[in-house]
C-alpha positions, 0 to 999 in steps of 0.5 A: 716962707709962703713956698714951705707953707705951701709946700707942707700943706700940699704934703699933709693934703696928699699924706692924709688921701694916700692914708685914707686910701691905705686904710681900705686895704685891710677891710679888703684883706678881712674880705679876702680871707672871708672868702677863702673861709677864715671867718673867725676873729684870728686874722681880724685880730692879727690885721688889726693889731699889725697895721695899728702896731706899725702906724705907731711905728711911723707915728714914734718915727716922726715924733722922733724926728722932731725931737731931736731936731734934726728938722725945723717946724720952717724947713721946706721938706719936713711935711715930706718927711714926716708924711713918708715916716707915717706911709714907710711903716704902713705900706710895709704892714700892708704888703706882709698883710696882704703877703699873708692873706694870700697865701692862707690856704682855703679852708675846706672846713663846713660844719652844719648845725647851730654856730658856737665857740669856746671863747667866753666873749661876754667874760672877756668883754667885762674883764676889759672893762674892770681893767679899765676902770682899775687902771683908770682909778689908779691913774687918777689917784697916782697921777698929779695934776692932769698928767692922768688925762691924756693916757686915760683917753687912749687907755678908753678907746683902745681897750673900750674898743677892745670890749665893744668887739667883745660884746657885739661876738657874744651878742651874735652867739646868743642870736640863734637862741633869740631867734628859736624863741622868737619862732616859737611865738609865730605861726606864720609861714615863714619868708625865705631869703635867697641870695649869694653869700658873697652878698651877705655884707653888701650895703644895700640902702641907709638904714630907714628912718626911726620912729621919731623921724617926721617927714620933712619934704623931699630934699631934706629927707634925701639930705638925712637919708645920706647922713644916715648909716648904711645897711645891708638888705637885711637890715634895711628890711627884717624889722618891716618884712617880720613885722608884716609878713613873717618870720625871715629864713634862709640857708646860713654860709657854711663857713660863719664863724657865728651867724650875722645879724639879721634873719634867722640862719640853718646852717646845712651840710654840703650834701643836704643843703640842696634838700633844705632849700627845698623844704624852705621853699616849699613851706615858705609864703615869698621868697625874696631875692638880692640880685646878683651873680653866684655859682648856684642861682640857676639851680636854686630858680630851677627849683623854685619853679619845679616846686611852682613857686615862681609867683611867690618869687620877689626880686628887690633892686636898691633905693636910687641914693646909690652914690655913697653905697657903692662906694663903701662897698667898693671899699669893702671889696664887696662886688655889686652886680647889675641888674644885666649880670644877674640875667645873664646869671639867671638864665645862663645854662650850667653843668651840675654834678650830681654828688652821688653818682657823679653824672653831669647833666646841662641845667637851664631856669627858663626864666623870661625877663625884660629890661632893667627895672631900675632903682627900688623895684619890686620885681615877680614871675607870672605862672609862666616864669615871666618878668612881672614889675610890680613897683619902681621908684620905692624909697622906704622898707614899708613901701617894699613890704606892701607891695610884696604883701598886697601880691601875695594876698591877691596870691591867696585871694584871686 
């Protein structure tokens, strides 16, 4: 008895790991298809509902196996069997996902101008919820005793999932018009963002403290820091950079289906995105930079120097607690690069096109840096593009921002 008791439980033990792992895939097929330009919700729909689809497939399959007795709660192998009914239909999902994902074509399509979509996201959203609630009151109405309980709480999480989803789109339609109105009641010269899109979904640090939050001392605020959610750099700094500094701008990936949250996007076409980078850096007061390696970082700091503003220039490296960070952005698909790659990105020489008379020309930043500053740095440029470490050590958005605002006062004020 104790050997199938051993058994079974070091089969749901590895079962429940070979899941969990299995359930990174999709996030990495949504990636994927991301970066091949498929932004908007049908392949999120269609991964959702197929790997969801055959997990109930493997779940019906073991139900069933214990239904109709062809295995006995005390058999040695029917933890085995059941882990293998549940991974069967969902190892298969996956592989077709995957087959699928990689076999979209990569879309060519880049509009320019402000994000929009046909789909009445807002009216579908609270069309779920009515539905909801009418099968909800019909089933407690119809149903008898506490028949009722159980499908209404799968009825909730699915379909309430369903309009959560609903809402968070539509949310992100109206954020652009949010955003203009906002613009319009600040005069302050705006700060620029400058990243690669690739980074756009990189968790950067757990989401700052609230307002309620008191300090507690080190080891108890580093054990609440890693029980808080995760952000993006974006996140973690907006609310600290436009209450301090000024509005938070930067170029939008031309292939959003609607703009993330966060900064204020422009979205531009193909051939004018170089001009609006430059007018941006031209009115901005700072520019603040997520280090990392992408097709156009030698350009884009060949051109803030040329427009001389390498000293407006911040360079931003994450808070120490990197541990859990690096590993949902491993699950993710989301590459970090160090602070080495990005040097050898930065100060690489390319060959660029030029897009109208189609002439090559060899393209160097001629930037100097200097070694690895380690976590929560804020990093600038002197007069001379030379590496200029301002902090290190920094653990909260508030203390970034002041850095960054007593360098560009001492800018404005020398």
């Amino acid at each position: 008895m104790f050997l199938v008791m051993l058994v079974n439980f070091a089969s749901a033990v590895i079962g429940f790991i070979l899941i969990l792992s299995l359930s990174v895939i999709p996030f990495r097929l949504w990636r994927r298809a991301q970066e091949k330009g498929y932004r908007g919700p049908a392949v999120q729909v269609f991964l959702v509902t197929w790997v969801t689809l055959m997990l109930c497939v493997g779940i019906a399959a073991v139900l069933g196996l214990l239904e109709v007795g062809v295995f006995d709660v005390s058999d040695m192998w029917i933890g085995v069997v059941c882990v293998a009914s549940l991974l069967v239909p969902l190892i298969i999902a996956e592989v077709l996902a995957a087959v699928v994902v990689f076999a979209l074509p990569r879309r060519r399509h880049r509009p320019g101008g402000p994000r929009s979509v046909r789909i009445p996201y807002r009216f579908l959203g609270w069309l779920t919820l009515s539905l909801t609630a009418a099968i909800t009151l019909s089933l407690v109405v119809l149903g008898s005793g506490a028949s009722w309980v159980r499908p209404v709480y799968h009825l909730w999480f699915i379909l309430g999932s369903v309009a959560f989803w609903c809402f968070s789109q539509d949310n992100r339609e109206d954020k652009p018009a949010r955003d203009e109105a906002l613009s319009g009641q600040d005069s302050r010269p705006p700060v620029m963002y400058v990243r690669g899109f690739s980074q756009e979904m990189q968790y950067f640090a757990p989401r700052p403290p609230g307002p309620q939050e008191v300090a507690a001392g080190p080891v108890l605020d580093s054990l609440a820091a890693s029980q808080r959610p995760l952000a993006t750099f974006e996140e973690y700094l907006q609310p600290t950079v436009e209450a301090v500094l000024g509005p938070w701008r930067g170029l939008g990936n031309p292939t959003d289906y609607l703009p993330p949250r966060g900064i204020r996007r422009m979205y531009a076409l193909d051939e004018h995105w170089e001009n609006e980078f430059r007018d941006l850096v031209a009115v901005s007061q700072g520019i603040l930079i997520l280090p990392g390696a992408y097709p156009h970082l030698v350009w884009e700091l060949y051109t803030i120097k040329e427009l001389e503003a390498q000293q407006r220039v911040f360079v931003l490296t994450a808070p120490s607690a990197r541990r859990r960070r690096d590993v949902f952005n491993w699950a993710l698909g989301t590459k970090i690069h160090t602070w080495q790659q990005f040097v050898d990105a930065a100060t690489a020489t390319v060959v660029r096109k030029d897009r109208k008379t189609g002439i090559e020309t060899r393209m160097k930043a001629d930037y100097t840096f200097g070694g690895d500053p380690g976590p929560g740095a804020v990093v600038t440029f002197d007069h001379s593009a030379r590496q200029v470490v301002l902090a290190q050590g920094i653990l909260t958005p508030a203390d970034y921002v002041t850095v960054i605002h007593g360098r560009l006062r001492e800018l404005r004020d020398p």
